[in-house]
PADREN-928390 format. One record per residue (C-alpha): residue number from 1; x, y, z; chain. Coordinates in steps of 0.05 Angstrom, whole numbers, always signed. Layout:
BEGIN
 seq     xx     yy     zz mol
 NUM      X      Y      Z   A
...
// end
This chain:
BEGIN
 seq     xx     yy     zz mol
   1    -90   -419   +342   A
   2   -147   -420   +288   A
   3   -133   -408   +212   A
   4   -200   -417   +171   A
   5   -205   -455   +106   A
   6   -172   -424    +39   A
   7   -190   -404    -22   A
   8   -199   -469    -68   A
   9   -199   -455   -147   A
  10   -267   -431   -167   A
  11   -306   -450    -98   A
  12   -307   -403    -38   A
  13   -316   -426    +32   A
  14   -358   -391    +88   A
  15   -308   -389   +134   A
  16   -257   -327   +115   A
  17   -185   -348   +107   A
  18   -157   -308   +167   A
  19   -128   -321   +241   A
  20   -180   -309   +297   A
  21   -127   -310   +350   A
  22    -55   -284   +358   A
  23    -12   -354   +333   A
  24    +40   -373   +393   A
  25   +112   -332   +381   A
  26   +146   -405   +357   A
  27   +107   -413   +297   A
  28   +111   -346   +276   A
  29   +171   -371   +238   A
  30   +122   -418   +197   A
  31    +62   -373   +180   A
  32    +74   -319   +127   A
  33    +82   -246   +155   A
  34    +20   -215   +118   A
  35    -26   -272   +139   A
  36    -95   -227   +152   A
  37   -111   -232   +222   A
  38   -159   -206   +275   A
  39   -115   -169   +326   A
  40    -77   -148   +265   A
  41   -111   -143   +213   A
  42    -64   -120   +149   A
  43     -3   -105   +192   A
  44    +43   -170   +191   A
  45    +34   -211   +251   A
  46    +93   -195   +282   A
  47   +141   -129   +280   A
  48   +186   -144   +223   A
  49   +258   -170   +244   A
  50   +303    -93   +245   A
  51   +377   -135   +235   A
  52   +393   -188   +183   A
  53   +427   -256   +197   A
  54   +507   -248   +203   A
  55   +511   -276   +137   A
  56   +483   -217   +108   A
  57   +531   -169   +147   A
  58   +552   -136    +83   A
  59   +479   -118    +54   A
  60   +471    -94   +125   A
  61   +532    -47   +120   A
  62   +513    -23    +50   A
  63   +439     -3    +72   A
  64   +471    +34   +131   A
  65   +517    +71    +79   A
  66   +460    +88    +29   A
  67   +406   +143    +54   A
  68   +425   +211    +39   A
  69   +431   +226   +112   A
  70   +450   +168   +153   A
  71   +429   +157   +217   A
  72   +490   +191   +248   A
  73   +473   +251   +208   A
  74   +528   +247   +154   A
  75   +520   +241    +79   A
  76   +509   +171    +49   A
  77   +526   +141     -6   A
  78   +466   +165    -44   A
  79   +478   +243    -26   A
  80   +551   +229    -69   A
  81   +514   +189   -120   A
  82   +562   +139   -113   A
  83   +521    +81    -87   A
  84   +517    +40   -154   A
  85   +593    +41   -145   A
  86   +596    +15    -73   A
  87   +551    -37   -107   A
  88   +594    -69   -164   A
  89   +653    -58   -119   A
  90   +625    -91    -53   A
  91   +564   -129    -55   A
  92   +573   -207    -64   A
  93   +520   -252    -93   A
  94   +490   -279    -29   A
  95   +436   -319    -60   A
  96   +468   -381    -35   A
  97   +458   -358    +37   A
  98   +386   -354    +19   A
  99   +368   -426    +25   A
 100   +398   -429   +100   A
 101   +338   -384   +132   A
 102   +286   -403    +78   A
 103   +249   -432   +131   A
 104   +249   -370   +166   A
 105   +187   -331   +138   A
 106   +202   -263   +180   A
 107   +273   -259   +154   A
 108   +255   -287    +96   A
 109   +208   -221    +77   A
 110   +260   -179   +118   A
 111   +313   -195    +59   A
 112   +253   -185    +15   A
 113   +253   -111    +40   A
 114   +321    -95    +43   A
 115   +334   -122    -27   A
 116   +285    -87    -54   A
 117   +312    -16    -28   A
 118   +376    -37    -57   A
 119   +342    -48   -117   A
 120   +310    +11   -125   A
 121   +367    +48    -96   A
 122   +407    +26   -151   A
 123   +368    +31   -218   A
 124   +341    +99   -199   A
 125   +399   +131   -166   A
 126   +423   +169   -238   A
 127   +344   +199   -232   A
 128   +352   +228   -163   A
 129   +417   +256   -179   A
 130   +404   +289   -250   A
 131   +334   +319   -203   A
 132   +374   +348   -154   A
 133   +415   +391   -205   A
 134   +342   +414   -234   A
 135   +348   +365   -291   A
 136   +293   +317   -321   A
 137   +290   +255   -288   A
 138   +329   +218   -351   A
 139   +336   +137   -362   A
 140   +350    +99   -296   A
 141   +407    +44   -304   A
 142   +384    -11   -351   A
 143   +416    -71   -315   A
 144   +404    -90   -239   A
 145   +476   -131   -227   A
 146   +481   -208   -213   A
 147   +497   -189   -150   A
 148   +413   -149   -128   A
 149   +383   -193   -183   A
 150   +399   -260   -150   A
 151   +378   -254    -91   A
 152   +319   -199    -95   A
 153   +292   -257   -134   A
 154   +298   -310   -106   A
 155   +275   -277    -34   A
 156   +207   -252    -78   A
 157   +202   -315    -90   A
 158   +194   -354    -23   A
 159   +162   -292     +5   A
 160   +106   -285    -45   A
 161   +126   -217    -81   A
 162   +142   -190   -146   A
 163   +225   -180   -144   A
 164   +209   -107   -131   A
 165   +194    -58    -88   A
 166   +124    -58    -48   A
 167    +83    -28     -9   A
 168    +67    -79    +46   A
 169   +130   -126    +39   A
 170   +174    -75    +36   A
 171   +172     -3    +32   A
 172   +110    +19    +82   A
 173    +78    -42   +130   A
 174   +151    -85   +142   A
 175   +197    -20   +149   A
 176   +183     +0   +222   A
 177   +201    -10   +286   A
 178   +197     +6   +361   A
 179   +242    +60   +386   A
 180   +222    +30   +460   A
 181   +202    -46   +456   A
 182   +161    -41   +514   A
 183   +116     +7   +486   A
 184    +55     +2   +437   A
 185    +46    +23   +359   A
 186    +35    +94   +383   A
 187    +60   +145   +328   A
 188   +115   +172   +366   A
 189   +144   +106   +381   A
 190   +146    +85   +311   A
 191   +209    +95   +268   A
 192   +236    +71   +190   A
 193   +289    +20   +198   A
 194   +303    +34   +123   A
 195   +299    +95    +82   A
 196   +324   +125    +24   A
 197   +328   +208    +39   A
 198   +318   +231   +111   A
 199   +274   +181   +139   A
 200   +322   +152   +190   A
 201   +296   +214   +229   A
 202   +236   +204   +261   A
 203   +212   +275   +247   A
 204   +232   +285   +168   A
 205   +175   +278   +113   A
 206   +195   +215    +89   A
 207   +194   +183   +156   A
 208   +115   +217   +162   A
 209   +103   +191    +95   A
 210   +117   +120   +110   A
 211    +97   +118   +195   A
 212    +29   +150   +179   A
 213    +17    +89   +125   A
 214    +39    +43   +186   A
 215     -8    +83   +241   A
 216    -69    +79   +191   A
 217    -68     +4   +178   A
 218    -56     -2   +250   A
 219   -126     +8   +252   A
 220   -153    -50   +204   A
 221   -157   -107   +250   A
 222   -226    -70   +275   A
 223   -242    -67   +205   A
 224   -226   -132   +182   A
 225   -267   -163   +238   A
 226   -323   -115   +221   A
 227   -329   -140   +150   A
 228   -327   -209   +168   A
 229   -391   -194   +221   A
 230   -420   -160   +166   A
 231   -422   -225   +123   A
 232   -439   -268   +167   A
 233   -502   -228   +189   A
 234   -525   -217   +120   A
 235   -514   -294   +111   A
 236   -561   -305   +163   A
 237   -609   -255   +159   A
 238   -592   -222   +230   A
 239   -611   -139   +218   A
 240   -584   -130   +291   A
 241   -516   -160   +278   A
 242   -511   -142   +207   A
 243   -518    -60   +228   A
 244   -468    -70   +287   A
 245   -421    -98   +234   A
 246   -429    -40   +188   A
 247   -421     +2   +250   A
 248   -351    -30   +264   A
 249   -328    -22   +192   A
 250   -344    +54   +202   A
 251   -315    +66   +274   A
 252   -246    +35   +235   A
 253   -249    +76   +178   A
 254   -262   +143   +226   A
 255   -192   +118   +259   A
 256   -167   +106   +198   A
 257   -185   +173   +161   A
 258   -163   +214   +225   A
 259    -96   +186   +220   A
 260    -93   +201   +151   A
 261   -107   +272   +160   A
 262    -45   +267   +208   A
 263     +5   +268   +130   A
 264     -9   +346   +120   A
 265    +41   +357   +190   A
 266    +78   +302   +191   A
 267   +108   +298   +120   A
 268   +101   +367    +81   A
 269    +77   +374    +10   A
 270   +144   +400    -22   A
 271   +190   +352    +13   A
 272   +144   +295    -25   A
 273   +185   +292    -89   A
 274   +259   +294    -54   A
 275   +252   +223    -33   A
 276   +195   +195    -87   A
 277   +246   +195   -140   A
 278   +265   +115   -116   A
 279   +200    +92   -114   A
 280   +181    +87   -177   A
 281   +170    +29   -210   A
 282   +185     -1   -276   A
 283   +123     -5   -313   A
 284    +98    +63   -353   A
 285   +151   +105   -334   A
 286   +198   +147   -371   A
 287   +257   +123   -345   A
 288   +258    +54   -364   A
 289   +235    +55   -433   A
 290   +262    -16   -453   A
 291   +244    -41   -379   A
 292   +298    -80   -331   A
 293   +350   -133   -342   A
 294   +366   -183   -280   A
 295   +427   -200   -297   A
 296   +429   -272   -279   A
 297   +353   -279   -278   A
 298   +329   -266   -350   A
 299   +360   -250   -406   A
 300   +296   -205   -433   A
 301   +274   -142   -392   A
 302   +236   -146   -335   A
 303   +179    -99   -315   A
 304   +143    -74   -248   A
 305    +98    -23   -219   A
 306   +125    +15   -168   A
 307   +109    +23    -99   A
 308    +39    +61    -82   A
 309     -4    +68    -23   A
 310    -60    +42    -73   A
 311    -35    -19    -64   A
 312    -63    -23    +12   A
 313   -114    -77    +27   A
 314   -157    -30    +63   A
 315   -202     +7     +5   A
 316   -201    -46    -33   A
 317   -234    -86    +24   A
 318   -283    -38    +30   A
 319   -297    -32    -51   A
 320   -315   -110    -46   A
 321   -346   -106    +23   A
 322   -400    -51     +0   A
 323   -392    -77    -81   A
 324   -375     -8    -96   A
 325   -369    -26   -178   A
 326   -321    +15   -220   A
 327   -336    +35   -290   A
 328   -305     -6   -350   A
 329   -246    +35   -359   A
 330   -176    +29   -378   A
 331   -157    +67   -310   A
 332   -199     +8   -275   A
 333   -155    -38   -307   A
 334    -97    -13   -272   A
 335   -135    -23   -205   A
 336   -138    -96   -227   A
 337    -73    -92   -239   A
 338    -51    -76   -176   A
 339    -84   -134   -136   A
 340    -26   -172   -166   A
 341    +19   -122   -115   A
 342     -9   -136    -46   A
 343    +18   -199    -11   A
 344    -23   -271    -29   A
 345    -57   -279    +40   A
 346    -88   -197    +36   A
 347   -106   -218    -43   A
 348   -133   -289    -14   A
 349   -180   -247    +44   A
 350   -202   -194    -12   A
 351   -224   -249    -64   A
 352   -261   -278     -4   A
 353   -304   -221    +15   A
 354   -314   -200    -56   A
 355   -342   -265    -72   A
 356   -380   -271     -4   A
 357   -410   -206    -13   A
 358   -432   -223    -72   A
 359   -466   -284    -55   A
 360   -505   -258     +4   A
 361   -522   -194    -22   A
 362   -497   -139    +24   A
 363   -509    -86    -20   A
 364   -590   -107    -30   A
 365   -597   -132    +46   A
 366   -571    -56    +63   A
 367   -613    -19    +22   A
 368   -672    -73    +47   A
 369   -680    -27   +109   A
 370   -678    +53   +121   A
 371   -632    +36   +187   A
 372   -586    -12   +150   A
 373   -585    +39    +91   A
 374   -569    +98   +128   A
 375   -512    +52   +156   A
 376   -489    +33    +79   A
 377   -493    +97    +62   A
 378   -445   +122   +130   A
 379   -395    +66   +107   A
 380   -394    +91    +39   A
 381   -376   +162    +65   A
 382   -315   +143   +108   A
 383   -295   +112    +35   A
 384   -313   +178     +2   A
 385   -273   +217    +51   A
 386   -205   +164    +47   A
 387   -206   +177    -35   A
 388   -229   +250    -30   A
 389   -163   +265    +16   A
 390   -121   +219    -32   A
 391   -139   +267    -84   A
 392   -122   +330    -39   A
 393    -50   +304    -24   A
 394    -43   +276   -100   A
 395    -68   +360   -123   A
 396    -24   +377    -65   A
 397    +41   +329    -62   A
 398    +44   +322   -131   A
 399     +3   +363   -188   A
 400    +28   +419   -156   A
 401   +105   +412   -147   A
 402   +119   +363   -216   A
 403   +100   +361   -285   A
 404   +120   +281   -285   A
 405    +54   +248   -310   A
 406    +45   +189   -277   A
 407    +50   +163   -202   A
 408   +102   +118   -175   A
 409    +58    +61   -187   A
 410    +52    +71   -271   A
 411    -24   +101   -267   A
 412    -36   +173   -302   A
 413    -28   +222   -245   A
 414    -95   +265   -266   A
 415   -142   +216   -276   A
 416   -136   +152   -243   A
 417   -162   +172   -174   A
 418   -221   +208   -192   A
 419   -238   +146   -227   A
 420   -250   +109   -171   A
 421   -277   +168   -125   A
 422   -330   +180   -181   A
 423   -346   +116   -174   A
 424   -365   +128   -101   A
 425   -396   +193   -112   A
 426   -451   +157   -153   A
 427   -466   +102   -116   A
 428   -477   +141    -54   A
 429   -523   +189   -102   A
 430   -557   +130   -123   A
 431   -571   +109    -64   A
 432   -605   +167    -32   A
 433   -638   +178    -92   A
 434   -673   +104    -83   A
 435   -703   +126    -24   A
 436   -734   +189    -41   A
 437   -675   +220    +11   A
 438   -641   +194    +78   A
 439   -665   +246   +122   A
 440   -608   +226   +167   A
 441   -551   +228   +110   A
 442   -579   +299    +82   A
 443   -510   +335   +109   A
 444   -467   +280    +81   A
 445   -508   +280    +12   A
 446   -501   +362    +11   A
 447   -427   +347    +12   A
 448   -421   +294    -37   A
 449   -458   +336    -91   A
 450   -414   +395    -79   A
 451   -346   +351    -77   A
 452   -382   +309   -152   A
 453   -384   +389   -182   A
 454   -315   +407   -144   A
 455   -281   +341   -185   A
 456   -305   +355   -246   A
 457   -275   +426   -242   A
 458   -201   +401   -220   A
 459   -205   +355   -266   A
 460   -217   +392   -327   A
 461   -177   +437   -301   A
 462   -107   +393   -285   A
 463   -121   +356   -354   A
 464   -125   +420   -395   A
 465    -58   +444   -367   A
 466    -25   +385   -371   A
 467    -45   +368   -438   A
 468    -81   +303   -413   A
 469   -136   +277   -465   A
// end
């Protein structure tokens, strides 16, 4: 096993800071899950650990209890909304039982996970149920018991996370498993091992929601090993090598963008807001107004962004890969602000290449050939089309079926994505435009101008309606 040099302070090394070869299954214990690797890419190196240590038998028996259809079918404890009272009634402070697996990094970030749906479970539970009789969404419960608190912080702690719910450690890229063991990551062997509605069946929306997040990163080990080509060629001046490079990061993306086409069957628009409810975060939303108190933890409240599939490590690779630069904007602040989300080792990778791009000059060795242009400008579209369809299932999941303003994650609902699809729009503009036209990118340039005019209409439009200045 090979694991490259690390980030140190202000000084970046050459070699990127991820695993060129699968590690051997008895260290696995001793790397952290999200370590960026080749053959994985952003996916944890390992499928994440489905059952708990016996210690934990009663977290494990509460989680089976809490969905709103359990995996035999029946209600749970959140259709009754009487999980926070199985809670306080049932749930022991296990922090203490912590420190016997700390060494265990799997189970370790498979606490992480399960805390962190009990977490969320419980603080947002009066929400769901107030939505479900056609009420506002109200104030969420002000006080996360002794009981969560302990431990979900404690576990974020050795695992690298904020004590809340995330994408990667938690809710998405650590919450599947293999319905046959002996098969691959195809889609239809994937299932949730936790969920929150009806996502214990493999066929409901929530289950799609999460799966097709899983099946899409599936694909970034090609594209992690494509931007690291791609630096290395620019670094030393190979054309050859630095094209195929560019040429890998856009066969990944074309897996990655089919997949994500996949959402509109496999989890349907107005199913989206039955199960988002719990997973919204802390930060900018209307029900937590005075933010969080971990009992046991701190006596002041406690704040967090919620869970969002903008907190992926695959766009953001690209952004720094291709130094696609977003405008100074408070909405650009919040992307900033959710690099502090992703686990260390994907934040550790994306400071790499951002700084390594940077210092070679991908952008200006690209645009130092017609070939290699044409290539930039082919990797900027399969970015185009990822934020484009993020925007269709954000006009589609959610401008059209709430009035709530902001996504799970705390950013305004309207405006935050075209922000950084603008962004893309331009430079791909710009680009053509320095070249008097790619003859070979006219089709893709055609629809880039159309989708720029297209924006700026739905815009205007969603921000007029909704009151949005």
């Amino acid at each position: 096993m090979t694991i490259s040099t690390t980030l140190t302070g202000p000084t970046i090394g050459k070699t990127p800071p991820v695993l060129l070869q699968a590690p051997s299954p008895s260290l696995l214990p001793s790397i952290p899950p999200f370590t960026v690797s080749l053959h994985r890419g952003f996916l944890p190196l390992s499928h994440p650990p489905v059952s708990l240590p016996p210690a934990f038998a009663r977290l494990s028996t509460l989680l089976s209890e809490m969905p709103i259809r359990t995996l035999s079918g029946s209600p749970g404890l959140l259709a009754t909304a009487t999980f926070g009272m199985r809670v306080v009634q049932s749930l022991p402070d296990l922090t203490d039982a912590i420190e016997a697996v700390k060494a265990d990094a799997p189970v370790i970030n498979a606490l992480y996970r399960d805390y962190a749906f009990v977490a969320s479970a419980y603080l947002l539970e009066p929400c769901h149920d107030r939505w479900v009789r056609g009420e506002e969404y109200g104030v969420g419960r002000e006080i996360l018991p002794a009981c969560i608190a302990r431990p979900m912080a404690r576990v974020a702690e050795l695992a690298g996370f904020k004590p809340f719910m995330e994408y990667a450690g938690s809710y998405a890229l650590y919450n599947y498993r293999l319905e046959d063991p002996e098969r691959d990551m195809e889609y239809d062997n994937l299932r949730l091992i936790r969920a929150f509605e009806h996502g214990l069946d493999p066929l409901s929306s929530e289950a799609g929601f999460v799966l097709v997040h899983v099946d899409m990163v599936r694909h970034s080990g090609l594209l992690v090993s494509g931007a690291v080509d791609t630096i290395a060629a620019c670094a030393d001046g190979d054309r050859e090598l630095f094209d195929q490079g560019l040429g890998k990061v856009c066969e990944a993306m074309k897996k990655v963008n089919r997949v994500m086409d996949s959402m509109w069957k496999k989890s349907k628009p107005r199913s989206y807001t039955s199960f988002r409810t719990f997973i919204f975060g802390i930060t900018s939303q209307s029900m937590f107004p005075k933010g969080v108190i971990y009992e046991g933890v701190s006596d002041k409240p406690m704040s967090f962004r919620g869970e969002s599939g903008a907190n992926d490590s695959m766009i953001p690779l690209c952004d720094n890969l291709l130094q696609i630069h977003m405008p100074a904007t408070p909405l650009t602040e919040i992307l900033r602000d959710f690099r502090a989300y992703r686990p260390g080792n994907h934040r550790e990778f994306l400071e790499w290449v951002a700084a390594r791009s940077k210092a070679v000059k991908v952008q200006q060795f690209a645009l130092e050939d017609a070939g290699s242009a044409a290539l930039y400008i082919r990797a900027l579209n399969q970015v185009r089309d990822f934020r484009w369809r993020h925007w269709c299932f954000t006009r589609e999941y959610i401008l059209k079926q709430t009035s709530h303003p902001t996504a799970t994650g705390g950013s305004p609902i309207v405006t935050w994505l075209p922000n950084q699809l603008q962004a893309v729009l331009d430079l791909m503009i710009r680009v053509d435009d320095a070249f008097g036209g790619l003859g070979t990118c006219a089709d893709i340039l055609n629809l880039v101008r159309s989708q720029q005019h297209t924006l700026s209409k739905e815009v205007e439009k969603y921000c007029k309606e909704r009151n949005v200045h």
